[in-house]
C-alpha positions in Angstrom: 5.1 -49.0 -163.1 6.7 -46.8 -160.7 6.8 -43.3 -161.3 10.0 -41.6 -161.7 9.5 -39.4 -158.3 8.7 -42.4 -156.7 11.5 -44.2 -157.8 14.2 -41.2 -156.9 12.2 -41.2 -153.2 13.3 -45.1 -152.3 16.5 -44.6 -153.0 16.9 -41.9 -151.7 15.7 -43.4 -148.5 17.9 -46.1 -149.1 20.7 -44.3 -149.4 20.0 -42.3 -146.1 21.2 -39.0 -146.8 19.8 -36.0 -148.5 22.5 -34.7 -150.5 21.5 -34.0 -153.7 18.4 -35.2 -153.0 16.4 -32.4 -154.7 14.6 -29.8 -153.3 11.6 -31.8 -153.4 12.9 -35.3 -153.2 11.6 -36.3 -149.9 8.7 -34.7 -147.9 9.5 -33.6 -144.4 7.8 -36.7 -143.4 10.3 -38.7 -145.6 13.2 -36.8 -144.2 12.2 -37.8 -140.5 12.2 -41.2 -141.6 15.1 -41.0 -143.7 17.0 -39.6 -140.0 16.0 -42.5 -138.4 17.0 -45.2 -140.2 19.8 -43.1 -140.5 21.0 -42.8 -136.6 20.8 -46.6 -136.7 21.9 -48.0 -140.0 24.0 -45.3 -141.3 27.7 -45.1 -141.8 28.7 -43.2 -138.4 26.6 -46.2 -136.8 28.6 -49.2 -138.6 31.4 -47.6 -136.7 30.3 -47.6 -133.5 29.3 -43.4 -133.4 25.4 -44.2 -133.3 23.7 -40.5 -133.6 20.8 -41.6 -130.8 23.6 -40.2 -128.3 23.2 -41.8 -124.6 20.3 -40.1 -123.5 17.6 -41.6 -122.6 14.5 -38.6 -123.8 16.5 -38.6 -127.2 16.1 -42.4 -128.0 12.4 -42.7 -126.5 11.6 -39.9 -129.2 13.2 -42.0 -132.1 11.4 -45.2 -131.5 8.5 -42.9 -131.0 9.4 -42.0 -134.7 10.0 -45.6 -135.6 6.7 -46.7 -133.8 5.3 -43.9 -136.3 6.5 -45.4 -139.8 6.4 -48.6 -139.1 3.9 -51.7 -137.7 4.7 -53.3 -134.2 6.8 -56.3 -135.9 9.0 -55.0 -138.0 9.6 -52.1 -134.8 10.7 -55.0 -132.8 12.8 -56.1 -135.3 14.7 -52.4 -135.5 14.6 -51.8 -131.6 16.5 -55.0 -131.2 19.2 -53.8 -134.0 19.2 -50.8 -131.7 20.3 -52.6 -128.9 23.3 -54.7 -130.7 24.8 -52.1 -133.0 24.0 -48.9 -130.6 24.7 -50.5 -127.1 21.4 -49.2 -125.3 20.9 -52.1 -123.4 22.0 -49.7 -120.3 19.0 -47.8 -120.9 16.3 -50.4 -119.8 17.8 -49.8 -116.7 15.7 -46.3 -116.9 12.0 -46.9 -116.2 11.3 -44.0 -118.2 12.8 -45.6 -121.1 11.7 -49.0 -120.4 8.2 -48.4 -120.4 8.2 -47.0 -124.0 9.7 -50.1 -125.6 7.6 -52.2 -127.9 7.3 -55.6 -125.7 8.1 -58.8 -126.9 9.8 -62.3 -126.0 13.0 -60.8 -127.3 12.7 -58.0 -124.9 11.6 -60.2 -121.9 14.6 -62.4 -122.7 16.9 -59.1 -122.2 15.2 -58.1 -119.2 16.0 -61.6 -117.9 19.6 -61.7 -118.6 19.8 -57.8 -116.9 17.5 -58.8 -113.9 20.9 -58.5 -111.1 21.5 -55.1 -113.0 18.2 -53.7 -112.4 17.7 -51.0 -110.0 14.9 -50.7 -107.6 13.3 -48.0 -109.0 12.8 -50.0 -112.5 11.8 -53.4 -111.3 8.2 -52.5 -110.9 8.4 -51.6 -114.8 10.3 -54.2 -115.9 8.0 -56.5 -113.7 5.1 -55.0 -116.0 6.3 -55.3 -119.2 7.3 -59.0 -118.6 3.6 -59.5 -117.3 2.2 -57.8 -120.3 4.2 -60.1 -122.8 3.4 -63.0 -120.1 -0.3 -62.4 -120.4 -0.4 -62.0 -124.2 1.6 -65.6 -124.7 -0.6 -66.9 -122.7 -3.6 -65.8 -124.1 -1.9 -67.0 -127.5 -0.7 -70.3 -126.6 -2.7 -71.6 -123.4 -6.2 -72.1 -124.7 -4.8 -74.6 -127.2 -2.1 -76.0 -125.0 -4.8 -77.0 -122.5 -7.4 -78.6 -124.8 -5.1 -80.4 -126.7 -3.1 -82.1 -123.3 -6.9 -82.9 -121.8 -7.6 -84.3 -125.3 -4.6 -86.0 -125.0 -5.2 -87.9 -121.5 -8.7 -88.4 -122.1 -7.7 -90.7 -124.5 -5.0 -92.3 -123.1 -7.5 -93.4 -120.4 -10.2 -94.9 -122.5 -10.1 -98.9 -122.1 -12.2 -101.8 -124.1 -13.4 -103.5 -120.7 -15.3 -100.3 -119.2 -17.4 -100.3 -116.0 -20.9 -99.9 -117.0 -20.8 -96.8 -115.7 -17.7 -95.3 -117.2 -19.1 -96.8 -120.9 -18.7 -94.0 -123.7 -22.2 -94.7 -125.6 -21.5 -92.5 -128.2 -18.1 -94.4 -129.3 -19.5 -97.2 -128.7 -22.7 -96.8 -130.8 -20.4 -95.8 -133.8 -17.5 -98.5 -133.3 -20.6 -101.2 -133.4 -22.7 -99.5 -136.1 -22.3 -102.6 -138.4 -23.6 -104.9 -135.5 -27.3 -103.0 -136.2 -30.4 -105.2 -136.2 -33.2 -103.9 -138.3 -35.8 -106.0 -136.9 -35.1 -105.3 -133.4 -33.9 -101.4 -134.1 -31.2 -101.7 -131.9 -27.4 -102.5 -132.1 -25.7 -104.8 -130.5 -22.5 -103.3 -128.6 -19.8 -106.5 -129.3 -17.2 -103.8 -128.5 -17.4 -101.5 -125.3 -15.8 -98.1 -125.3 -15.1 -96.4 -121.9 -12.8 -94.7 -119.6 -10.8 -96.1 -117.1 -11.1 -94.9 -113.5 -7.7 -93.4 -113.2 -6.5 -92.6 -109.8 -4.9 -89.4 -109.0 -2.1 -90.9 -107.2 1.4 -89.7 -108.2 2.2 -93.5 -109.5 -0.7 -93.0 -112.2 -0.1 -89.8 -113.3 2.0 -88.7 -116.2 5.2 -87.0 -115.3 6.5 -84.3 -117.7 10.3 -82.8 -116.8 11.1 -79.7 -118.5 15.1 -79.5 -118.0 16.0 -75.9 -119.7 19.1 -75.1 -120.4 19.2 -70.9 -119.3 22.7 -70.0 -121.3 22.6 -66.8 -123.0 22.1 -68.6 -126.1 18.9 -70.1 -125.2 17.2 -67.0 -124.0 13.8 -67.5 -125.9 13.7 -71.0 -125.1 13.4 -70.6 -121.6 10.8 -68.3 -122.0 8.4 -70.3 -123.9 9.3 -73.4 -121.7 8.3 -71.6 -118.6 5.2 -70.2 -120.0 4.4 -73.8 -121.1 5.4 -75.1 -117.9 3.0 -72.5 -115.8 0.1 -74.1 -118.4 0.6 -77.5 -118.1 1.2 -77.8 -114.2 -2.5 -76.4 -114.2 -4.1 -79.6 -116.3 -5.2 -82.3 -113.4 -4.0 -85.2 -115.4 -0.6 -83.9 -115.0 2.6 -83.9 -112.6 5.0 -80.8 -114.4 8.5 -80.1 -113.1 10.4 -77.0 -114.4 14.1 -77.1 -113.9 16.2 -74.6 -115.4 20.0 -74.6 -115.1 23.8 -73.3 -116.6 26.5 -74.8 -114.4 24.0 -74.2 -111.6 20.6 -76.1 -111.0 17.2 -74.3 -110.2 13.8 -76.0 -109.8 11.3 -73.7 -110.2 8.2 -75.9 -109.6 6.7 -74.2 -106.9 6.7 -71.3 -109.1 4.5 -72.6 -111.8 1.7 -70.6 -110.4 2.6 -67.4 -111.7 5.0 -67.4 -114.9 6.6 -63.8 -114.2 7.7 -65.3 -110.5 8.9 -68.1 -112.8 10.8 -66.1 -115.4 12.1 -63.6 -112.7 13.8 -66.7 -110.8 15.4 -67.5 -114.3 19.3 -66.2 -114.5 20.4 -66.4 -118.4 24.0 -66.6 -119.2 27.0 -68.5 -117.4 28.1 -72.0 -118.6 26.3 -75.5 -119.1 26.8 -78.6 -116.9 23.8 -80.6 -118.8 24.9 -84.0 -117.2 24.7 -82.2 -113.8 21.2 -81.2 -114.6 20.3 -84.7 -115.8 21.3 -86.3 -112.5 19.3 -83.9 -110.7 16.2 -84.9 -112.3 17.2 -88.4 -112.6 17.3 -88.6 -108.6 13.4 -87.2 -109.0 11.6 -89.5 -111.2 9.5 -91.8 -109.1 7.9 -93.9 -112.3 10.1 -94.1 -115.5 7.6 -95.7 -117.3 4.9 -93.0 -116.8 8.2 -89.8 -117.1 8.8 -87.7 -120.4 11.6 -85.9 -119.8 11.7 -82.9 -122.6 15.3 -81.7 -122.2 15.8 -78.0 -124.1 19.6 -77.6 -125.2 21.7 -76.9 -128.0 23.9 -79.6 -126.5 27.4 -77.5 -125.8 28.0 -79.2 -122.8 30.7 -77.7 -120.9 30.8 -80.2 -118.2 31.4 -83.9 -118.5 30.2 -84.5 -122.0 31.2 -88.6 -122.3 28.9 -88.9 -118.9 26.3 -86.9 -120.0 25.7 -88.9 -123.2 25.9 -91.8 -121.3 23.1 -90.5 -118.4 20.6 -89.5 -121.6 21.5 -93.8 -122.5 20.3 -94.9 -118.8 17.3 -92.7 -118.5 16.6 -94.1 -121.7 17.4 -97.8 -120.7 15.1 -97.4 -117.2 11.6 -96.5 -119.6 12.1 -92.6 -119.5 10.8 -91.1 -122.7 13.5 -89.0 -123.7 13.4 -85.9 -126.2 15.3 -83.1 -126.8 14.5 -80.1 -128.0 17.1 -78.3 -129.5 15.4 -75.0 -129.6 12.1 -73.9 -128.3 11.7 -70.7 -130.5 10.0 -69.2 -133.4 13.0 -69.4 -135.5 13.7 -72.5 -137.0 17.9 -72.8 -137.3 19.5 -73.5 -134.3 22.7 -73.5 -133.5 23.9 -77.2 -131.6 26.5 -79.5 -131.0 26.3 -81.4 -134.2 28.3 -84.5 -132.7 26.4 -84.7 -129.4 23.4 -84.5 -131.1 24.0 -87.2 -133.2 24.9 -89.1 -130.4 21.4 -88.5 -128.4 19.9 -89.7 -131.6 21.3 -93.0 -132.3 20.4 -93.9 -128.4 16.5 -93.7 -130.3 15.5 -90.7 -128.7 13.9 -87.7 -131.1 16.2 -84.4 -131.2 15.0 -81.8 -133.4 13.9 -78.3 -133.1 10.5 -77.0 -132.3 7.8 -73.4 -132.7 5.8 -72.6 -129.8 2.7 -74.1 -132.3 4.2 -77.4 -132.5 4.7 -78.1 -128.7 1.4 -78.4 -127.7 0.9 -81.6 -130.7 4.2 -83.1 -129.6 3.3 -83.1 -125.9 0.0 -84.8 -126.9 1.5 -87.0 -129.1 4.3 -88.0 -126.6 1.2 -87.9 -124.1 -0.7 -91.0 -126.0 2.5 -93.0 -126.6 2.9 -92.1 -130.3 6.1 -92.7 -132.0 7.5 -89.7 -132.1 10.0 -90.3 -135.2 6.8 -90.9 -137.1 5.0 -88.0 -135.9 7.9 -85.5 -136.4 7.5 -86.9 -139.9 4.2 -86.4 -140.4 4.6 -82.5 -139.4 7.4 -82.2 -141.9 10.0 -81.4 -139.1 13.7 -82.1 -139.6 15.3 -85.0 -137.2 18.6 -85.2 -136.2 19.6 -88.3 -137.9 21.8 -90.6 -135.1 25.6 -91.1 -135.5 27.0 -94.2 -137.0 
């Protein structure tokens, strides 16, 4: 049961105010939160007349308060309500400011979409809180990223006919354990388990396309794809190609070496010419067979729409493994063209959304050839069912 004092402090905190509060309603702890909460949720706010005021010492002392009251997730969550209802965005533009922000992917994504707006003086700062958010997505997402893919090749590359140097004994002990001869102790190895001698040439290796759509809307998205990018162009058994675009086309391939080069070269916003995109990487693919092309768009295509469906149909036609991610995030709802979509779908290629946690499984499954209709299934994920 809650105690009757306890009960009068939460709503008074949810009411924001302290009128008639009591004189010992709320502690002067309480009251500080109460002010808060109060300069960003409370009724002069909802109207536009925020009480953080425009300066940029005031609101670095509130989300100093916030910081205080609350853990690191749900500040996030509050700073980024800051930003919408209050207009601060301005502020980043302060170094001062920027370096007391809580960092995250929403806040990279910001600093992204602000990166022509940002003033000399701040790029150093804004160049460190990117690298900081960089670094811990990495450290997150790369360990797993990197043993799954290598898991992945290795056993794309394992073959019955083996040279007798490239034989897996252990594999092949256990795949001919019912071939064991007592009387000789020994086991005789009808099937042979190895790994193919794979040559690095281009024509052998796997080619993955990441073609990221950078409108506003997709600002997460591109993040995560370039962070995923940077990982997989370090794995041997791979050729990775990042290529961002809106109504313009960027390939940031070269880049891959360093993700905040990457995301820094990344200009969010403006409008979406998908098909044009598409041609660009079609003119790049070398080996169809051997190309996954992982297109990251919510499908509004403000180009030529009938000749972008119909470019997704030939690069499905000519052996391209096509998908489509219709969001790259940790939420799980996208927005998306619901007809085109469709569309993409009945053509038989996979369009769904996808977490940071399952890209690293789809890659390996799309990686070893799985259906990927089947393995979207198996991980409980919602596919866009094809039109017709």
């Amino acid at each position: 049961m809650i105690a009757n004092n306890e009960r009068q402090r939460r709503w008074q905190l949810a009411l924001g105010g302290e009128e008639d509060a009591g004189e010992d309603a709320l502690s002067d702890r309480d009251r500080r939160l109460g002010q808060a909460l109060t300069a960003l949720y409370g009724a002069d706010a909802k109207k536009g007349r925020g009480s953080l005021g425009a300066s940029s010492p005031r609101v670095a002392r509130w989300l100093g308060d916030i910081r205080e009251f609350f853990p690191t997730p749900l500040v996030q969550v509050v700073q980024r309500d800051a930003f919408e209802r209050l207009n601060l965005k301005s502020l980043m533009l302060e170094p001062e400011f920027l370096a007391t922000l809580e960092a995250d992917i929403h806040l990279v994504a910001d600093l992204i979409a602000l990166r022509a707006a940002i003033p000399e003086k701040t790029l150093d700062t804004a160049r460190a809180v990117v690298r900081k958010v960089v670094d811990d997505l990495l450290e997150r997402l790369a360990h797993t990223t990197q043993e799954t893919l290598r898991g992945a090749l290795h056993r794309s590359q394992r073959t019955r006919r083996p040279r007798h140097a490239d034989i897996d004994w252990p594999r092949t002990i256990g795949a001919n354990l019912r071939h064991y001869q007592p009387e000789h102790r020994s086991v005789v190895p009808e099937t042979l388990i190895g790994h193919s001698r794979r040559s690095k040439t281009r024509a052998n290796l796997d080619h993955v396309v990441l073609c990221v759509d950078q409108s506003g809307s997709m600002a997460t998205s591109v993040v995560y794809a370039s962070i995923f990018a940077a990982v997989m162009a370090s794995l041997p058994g791979l050729s990775t190609q990042l290529v961002c675009f809106d109504t313009a086309i960027v390939d940031l391939t070269e880049q891959l070496a360093d993700p905040v080069e990457v995301l820094f070269g990344i200009q969010l916003g403006g409008g979406t010419d998908i098909n044009a995109a598409l041609a660009y990487c079609e003119q790049r693919i070398e080996h169809p067979a051997k190309t996954h092309l992982i297109l990251i768009s919510d499908l509004y295509e403000g180009g030529d729409a009938p000749a972008m469906l119909a470019r997704v149909g030939a690069l499905k036609q000519s052996g391209v493994n096509v998908i489509v991610l219709l969001a790259l995030s940790d939420s799980g709802h996208p927005s998306y063209d619901t007809g085109h979509a469709e569309q993409v779908a009945a053509m038989n290629c996979p369009v769904f959304a996808c977490t940071p946690d399952q890209f690293p499984p789809l890659m390996a499954a799309a990686l070893t050839g799985q259906d990927l209709h089947q393995w979207a299934a198996t991980q409980e994920i919602a596919l866009i069912r094809g039109a017709g």
